[in-house]
C-alpha angles and dihedrals in degrees: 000000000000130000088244135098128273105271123266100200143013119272094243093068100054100093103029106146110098089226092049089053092052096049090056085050088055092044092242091118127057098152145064123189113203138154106245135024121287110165132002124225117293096017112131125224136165136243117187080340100302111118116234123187135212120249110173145357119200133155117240128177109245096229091069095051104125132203084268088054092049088048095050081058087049102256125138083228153359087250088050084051101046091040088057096048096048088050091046084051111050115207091007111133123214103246112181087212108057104100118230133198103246113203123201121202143170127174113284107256113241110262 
């Protein structure tokens, strides 16, 4: 049992754009912000057929996510991030406040 919330998605949704994913292949991006749970630390998943693993899961407000945190997403910038999610999310407003799931990755080493 783990001190985290039941999942609200399955771990194989949690990287889907094609550019996202292709970041992770290129090892720009480390981190994905949802709203909800998708995977907990130390759980696998694939991207293109390359395993990632979890590392860590932490909640974070979005309001004190910083450029190093946009770039671990595999954005240019915090403004390039925030612009992006408020055209996915038609009529969201960026609130500093909402709390997000914040989930780090890396590749699976080889065993």
């Amino acid at each position: 049992m783990n001190a985290y919330p039941e999942k609200t998605c399955d771990i194989d949704r949690l990287v889907r754009h094609p550019k996202l994913v292709a970041a992770a292949l290129e090892g720009r991006k480390t981190e994905q912000r949802r709203d909800g749970v998708y995977a907990y630390p130390n759980e696998v998943f694939e991207l293109d057929g390359v395993p990632f693993i979890v590392t860590d899961l932490k909640r974070q407000k979005i309001g004190d996510m910083t450029e190093a945190d946009a770039q671990a997403e595999g954005f240019a910038s915090l403004d390039m991030y925030q612009s992006l999610i408020l055209n996915m999310h038609k009529g969201m407003v960026w609130s500093g406040e909402s709390q997000v799931w914040v989930h780090c990755f890396k590749r699976k080493p080889e065993d």
